[in-house]
Every structure is written in C-alpha cells, then in structure tokens.
N, C-alpha and C positions, 0 to 999 in steps of 0.2 A: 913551579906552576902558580905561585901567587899573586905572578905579576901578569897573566892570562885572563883571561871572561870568557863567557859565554852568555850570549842573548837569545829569546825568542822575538823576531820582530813580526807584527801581525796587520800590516797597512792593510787598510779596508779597502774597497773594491775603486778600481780604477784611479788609485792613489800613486801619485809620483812627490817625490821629494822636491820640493822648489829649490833644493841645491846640491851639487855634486860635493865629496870631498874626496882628501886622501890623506896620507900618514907619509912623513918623509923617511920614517927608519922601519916602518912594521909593515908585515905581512895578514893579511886577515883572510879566514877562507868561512866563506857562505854557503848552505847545505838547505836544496828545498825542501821543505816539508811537508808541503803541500801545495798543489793548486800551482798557478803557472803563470808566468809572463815574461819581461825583460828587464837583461842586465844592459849597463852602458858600459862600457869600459875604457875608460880614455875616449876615442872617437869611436867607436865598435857598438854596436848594437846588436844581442845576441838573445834570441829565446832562448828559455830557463823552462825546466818543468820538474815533478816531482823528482826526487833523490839523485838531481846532480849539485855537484860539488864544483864552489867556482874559487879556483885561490886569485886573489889580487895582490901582485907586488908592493913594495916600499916605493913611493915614487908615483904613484897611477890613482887616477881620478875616475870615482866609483859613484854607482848609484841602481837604485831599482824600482823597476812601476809594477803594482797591480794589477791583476787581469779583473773580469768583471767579477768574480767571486773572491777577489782580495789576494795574497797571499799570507803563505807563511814560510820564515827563514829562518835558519838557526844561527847565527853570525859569530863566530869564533875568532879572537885575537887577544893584542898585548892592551892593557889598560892605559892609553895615551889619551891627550885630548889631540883633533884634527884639526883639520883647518876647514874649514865651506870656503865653495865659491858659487855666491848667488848665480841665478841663471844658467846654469852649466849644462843643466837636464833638457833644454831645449835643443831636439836630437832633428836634425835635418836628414840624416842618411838613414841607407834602407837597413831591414831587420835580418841576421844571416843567425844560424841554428850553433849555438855555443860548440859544438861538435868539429865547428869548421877553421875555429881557430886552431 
C-alpha cells in the first residue's frame, strides 16, 4: 500500500480544471463527499452527487467541475505523475446521470 494516496480535493465553487488528464497504467477511483456536480470522462459528461463512487481506468481522460457551492472529492490511487492535456474540459455534449453508464 505504499505505493497508493489518498487526497481530499476541495475546488471552490463553479471551478473546473483548465486541463483533462489520465494515467497510462493506473486505475483511480473518486468518492463525493460532499456537494455535487460533473464528471468528464473521456467524451461523457455525467452528474455526480454525494457518496458515489467513480472508478476511472488506465488509459481514460478524466476531470471534474464544481457546482455553485464547490465540491468535495476523496481521490484514491497509485502515486504516478500524469500527463495534462490543456483544453480537454471544454465539454460540447450534453449532461447524462453517472447511473446511466
């Protein structure tokens, strides 16, 4: 378990990352802990609200935006450095309920 993290991430309200990333070998899974909005996943765009759990594969391009009162995320994985790729968070498609994947 050494080689594992665990983060609280706390974006303040109506905050989106200006870059997507991903991890080519690891797996990370994100846990709300409060408060609500949306995941990207790849091209997907999926509401999030308290105490769901989103795992993201090795290989998949991730990110998350704030609702008007911020969130907060528990972010679970292996201690790699990622890759960004600026720009990625600019979502043209519409919002479907993480449920429906």
């Amino acid at each position: 378990m050494r080689a594992h993290g665990c983060e609280l991430r706390t974006p303040r309200a109506d905050f989106r990352t200006p870059f997507g990333h991903k991890h080519e070998k690891q797996e990370e899974i994100y846990v709300i802990r409060r408060r609500q909005r949306r995941v990207k996943i790849d091209d997907d765009v999926y509401d999030v609200k308290q105490w769901d759990a989103v795992r993201v594969g090795p290989g998949v391009m991730r990110n998350f935006e704030a609702g008007p009162n911020g969130l907060e995320l528990i972010a679970m994985g292996a201690r790699r450095h990622r890759r960004a790729t600026p720009r990625w968070c600019r979502d043209g498609g519409s919002t479907r309920r993480l449920a429906d994947r």
